[in-house]
C-alpha positions in Angstrom: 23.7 37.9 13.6 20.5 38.6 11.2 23.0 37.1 7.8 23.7 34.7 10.3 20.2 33.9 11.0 18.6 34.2 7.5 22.1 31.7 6.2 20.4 29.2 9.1 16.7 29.3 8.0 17.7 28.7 4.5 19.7 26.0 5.2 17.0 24.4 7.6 13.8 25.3 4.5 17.0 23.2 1.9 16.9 20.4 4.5 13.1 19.9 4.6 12.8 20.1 0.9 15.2 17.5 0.4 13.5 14.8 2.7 13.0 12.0 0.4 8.6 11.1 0.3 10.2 7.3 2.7 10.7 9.7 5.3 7.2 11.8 5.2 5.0 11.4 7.0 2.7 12.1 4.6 2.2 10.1 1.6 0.4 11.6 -1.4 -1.4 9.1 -3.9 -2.0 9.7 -7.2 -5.1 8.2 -8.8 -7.7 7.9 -11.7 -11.1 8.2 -9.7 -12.4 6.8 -13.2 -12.0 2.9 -13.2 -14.4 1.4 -11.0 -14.5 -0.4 -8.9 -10.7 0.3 -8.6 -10.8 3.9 -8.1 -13.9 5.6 -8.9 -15.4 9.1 -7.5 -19.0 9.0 -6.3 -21.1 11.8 -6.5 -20.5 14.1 -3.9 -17.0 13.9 -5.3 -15.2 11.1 -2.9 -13.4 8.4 -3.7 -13.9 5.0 -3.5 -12.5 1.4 -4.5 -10.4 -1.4 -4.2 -7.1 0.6 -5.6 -8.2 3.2 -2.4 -8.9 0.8 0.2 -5.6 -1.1 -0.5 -4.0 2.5 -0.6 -5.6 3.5 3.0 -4.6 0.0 4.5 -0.9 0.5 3.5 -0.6 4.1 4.7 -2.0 2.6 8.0 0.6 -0.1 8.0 3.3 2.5 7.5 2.2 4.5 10.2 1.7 7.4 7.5 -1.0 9.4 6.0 -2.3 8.7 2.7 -3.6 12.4 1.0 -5.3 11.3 -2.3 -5.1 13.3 -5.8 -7.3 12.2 -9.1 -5.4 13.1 -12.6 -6.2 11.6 -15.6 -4.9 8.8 -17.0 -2.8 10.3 -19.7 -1.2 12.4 -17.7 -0.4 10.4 -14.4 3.0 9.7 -15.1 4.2 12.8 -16.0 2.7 14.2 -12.8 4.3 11.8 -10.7 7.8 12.6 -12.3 6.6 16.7 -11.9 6.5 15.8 -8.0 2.7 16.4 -8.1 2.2 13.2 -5.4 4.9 10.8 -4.7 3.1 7.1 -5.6 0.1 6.1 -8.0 -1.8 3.7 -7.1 -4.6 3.2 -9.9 -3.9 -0.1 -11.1 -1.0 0.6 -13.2 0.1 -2.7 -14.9 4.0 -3.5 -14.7 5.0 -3.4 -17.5 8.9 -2.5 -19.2 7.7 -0.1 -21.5 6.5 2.1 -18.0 10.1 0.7 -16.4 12.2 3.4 -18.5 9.9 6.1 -16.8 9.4 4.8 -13.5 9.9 1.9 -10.6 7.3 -0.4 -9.1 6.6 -2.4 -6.3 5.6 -5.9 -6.1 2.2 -6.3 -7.5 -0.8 -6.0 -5.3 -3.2 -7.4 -7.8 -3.3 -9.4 -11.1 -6.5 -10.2 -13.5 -6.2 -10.6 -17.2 -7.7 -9.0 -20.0 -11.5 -9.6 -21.5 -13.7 -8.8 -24.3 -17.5 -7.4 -23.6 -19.8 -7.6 -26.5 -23.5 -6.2 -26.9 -26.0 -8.6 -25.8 -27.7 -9.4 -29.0 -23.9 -9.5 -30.9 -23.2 -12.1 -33.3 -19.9 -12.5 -32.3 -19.2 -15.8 -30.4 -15.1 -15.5 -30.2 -12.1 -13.2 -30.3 -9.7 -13.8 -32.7 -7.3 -11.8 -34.8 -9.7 -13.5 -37.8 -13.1 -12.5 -36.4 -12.2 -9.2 -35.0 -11.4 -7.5 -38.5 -13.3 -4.6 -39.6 -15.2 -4.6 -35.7 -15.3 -1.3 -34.2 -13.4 -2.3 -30.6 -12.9 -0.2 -28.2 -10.4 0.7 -25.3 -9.1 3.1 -23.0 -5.8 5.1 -24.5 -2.3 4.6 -23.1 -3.3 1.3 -21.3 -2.3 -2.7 -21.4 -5.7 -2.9 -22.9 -5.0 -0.4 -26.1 -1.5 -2.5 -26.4 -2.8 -5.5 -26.6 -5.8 -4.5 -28.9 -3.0 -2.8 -31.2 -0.6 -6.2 -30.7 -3.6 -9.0 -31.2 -6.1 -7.5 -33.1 -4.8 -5.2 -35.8 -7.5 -5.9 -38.4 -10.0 -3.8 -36.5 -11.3 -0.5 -36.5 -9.5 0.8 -32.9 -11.1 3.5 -31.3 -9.2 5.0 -28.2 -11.2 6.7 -25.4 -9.6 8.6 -22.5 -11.4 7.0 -19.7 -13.5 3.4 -19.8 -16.9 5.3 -18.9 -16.4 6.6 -22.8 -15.8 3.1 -24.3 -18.9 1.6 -22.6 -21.3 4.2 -23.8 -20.3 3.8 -27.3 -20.8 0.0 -26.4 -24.1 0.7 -25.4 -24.9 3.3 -27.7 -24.0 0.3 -30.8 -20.8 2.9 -31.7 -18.5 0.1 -31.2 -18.5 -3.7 -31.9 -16.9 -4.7 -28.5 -14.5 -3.2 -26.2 -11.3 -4.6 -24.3 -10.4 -3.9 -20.7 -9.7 -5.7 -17.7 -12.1 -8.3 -17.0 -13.0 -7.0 -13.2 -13.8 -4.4 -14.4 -16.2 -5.1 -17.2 -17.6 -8.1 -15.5 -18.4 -5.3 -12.6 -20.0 -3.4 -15.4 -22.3 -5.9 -17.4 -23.8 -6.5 -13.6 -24.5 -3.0 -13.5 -27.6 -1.4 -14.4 -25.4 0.6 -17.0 -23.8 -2.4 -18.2 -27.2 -4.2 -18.8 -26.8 -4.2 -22.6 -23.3 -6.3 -22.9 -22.1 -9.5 -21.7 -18.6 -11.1 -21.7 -17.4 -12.4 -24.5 -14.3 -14.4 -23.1 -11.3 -13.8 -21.0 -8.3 -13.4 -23.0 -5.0 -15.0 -22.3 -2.2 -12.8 -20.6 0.7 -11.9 -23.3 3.4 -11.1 -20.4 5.3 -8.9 -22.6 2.2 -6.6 -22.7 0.3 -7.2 -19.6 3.3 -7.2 -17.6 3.7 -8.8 -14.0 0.6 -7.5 -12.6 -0.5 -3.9 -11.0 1.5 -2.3 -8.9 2.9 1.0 -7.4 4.5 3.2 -9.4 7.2 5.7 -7.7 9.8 8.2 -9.1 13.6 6.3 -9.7 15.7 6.2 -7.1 12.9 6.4 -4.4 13.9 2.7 -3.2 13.3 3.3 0.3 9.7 4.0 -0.1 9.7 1.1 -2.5 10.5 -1.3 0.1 8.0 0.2 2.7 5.4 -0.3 0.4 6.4 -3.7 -0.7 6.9 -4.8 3.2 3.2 -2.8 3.9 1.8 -5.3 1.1 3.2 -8.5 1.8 2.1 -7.6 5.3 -1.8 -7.2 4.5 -1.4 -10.6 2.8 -0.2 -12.1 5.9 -2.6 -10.6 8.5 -6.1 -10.8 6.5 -6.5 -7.4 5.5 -6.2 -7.8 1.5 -8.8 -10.6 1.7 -10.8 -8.8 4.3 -10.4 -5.7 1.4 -10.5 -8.3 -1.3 -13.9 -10.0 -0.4 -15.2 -6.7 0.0 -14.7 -6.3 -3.8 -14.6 -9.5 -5.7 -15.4 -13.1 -4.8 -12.4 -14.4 -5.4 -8.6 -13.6 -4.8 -8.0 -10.6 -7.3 -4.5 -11.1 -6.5 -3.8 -14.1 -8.8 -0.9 -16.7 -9.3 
């Protein structure tokens, strides 16, 4: 009876282990907590953001709840894949390069790419020609690097692990200009931090690099939660919550074409 017993709580521990994260009833989210106002962490060490309030509004439209954990960028891949949370949602562009590693949803937002100068810069464009020998910088292993790498070889790239890096140097008159998504540096020349820089321009999407928007990123083969999540979104869309999230944020529809 006791074999008996022990063979039975094995098998019943195997069973909950292998409960795929579609049928939790939990979901844990991995984020940056370093790209506002995406995900950012405020002082007392809480998150906040559009990426988190679209996160909370589709765990509620699951019926499941969302546990957050911050990683840094570099390594938020890998940590999905090492089962360390079972979605990231940190405005992860779509792109094929990040397809071999992982799957994605439908995206739940799209905004292109922009250039931020100092305010007193002499630079009036961004062009492969005008860019050379500028100091630009960019966060590492992003769209933003890619396409800095991709369009504007001839300058001097310098890669930063999170954007609050990249915009001191900005400020500090380390770097020439910097590359990122343009929410999120037009949220930052508004800023009282951001008061030395200005946007340049908007650059034009290359869809090879920028990919189809951001989305959610999952481990393969979880295509049950995939299509929860894609449902959840489409259903914000339809019942006002993204705009009601949305015009919290931005004041206009961050989700694009």
């Amino acid at each position: 009876m006791t074999l008996f017993r022990s063979l039975a709580a094995a098998a019943a521990l195997l069973a909950i282990a292998a409960v795929p994260a579609a049928a939790q009833e939990k979901i844990r989210i991995g984020t940056e907590g370093a790209y506002p106002p995406f995900n950012e962490l405020t002082s007392d060490g809480k998150l906040q953001g559009f990426d988190i309030d679209i996160a909370k509004a589709l765990c509620d439209e699951m019926k499941v709840e969302c546990e957050f954990v911050t990683q840094d960028w570099e390594g938020i891949i890998p940590a999905l894949l090492a089962g360390k949370y079972d979605a990231i949602i940190a405005s992860m562009s779509i792109t094929d390069e990040r397809k071999e590693k992982v799957d994605f949803t439908n995206k739940y937002y799209n905004t292109p790419p922009a250039i931020a100068v100092a305010k007193d810069s002499d630079m009036t464009e961004a062009t492969e020609e005008s860019m050379q020998g500028k100091a630009l910088g960019a966060q590492a292993s992003t769209t933003h690097s890619n396409y800095a790498q991709a369009h504007f070889s001839g300058a001097d790239i310098k890669l930063y692990p999170t954007a609050d890096e990249y915009k001191l140097d900005l400020s500090s008159g380390r770097l020439d200009a910097v590359i990122d998504d343009v929410v999120v540096l037009s949220e930052w020349v508004k800023s009282e931090d951001g008061a030395c820089c200005k946007i340049l321009t908007t650059l034009p999407i290359d869809p090879v690099i920028n990919g189809e928007g951001a989305g959610i990123a999952l481990r393969k083969g979880e295509d049950e939660l995939r299509e929860k999540f894609n449902t959840a979104i489409l259903a914000l869309r339809e019942n006002g919550k993204y705009k009601e999230i949305n015009d919290k944020y931005f004041d206009f529809d961050v989700y694009g074409e």
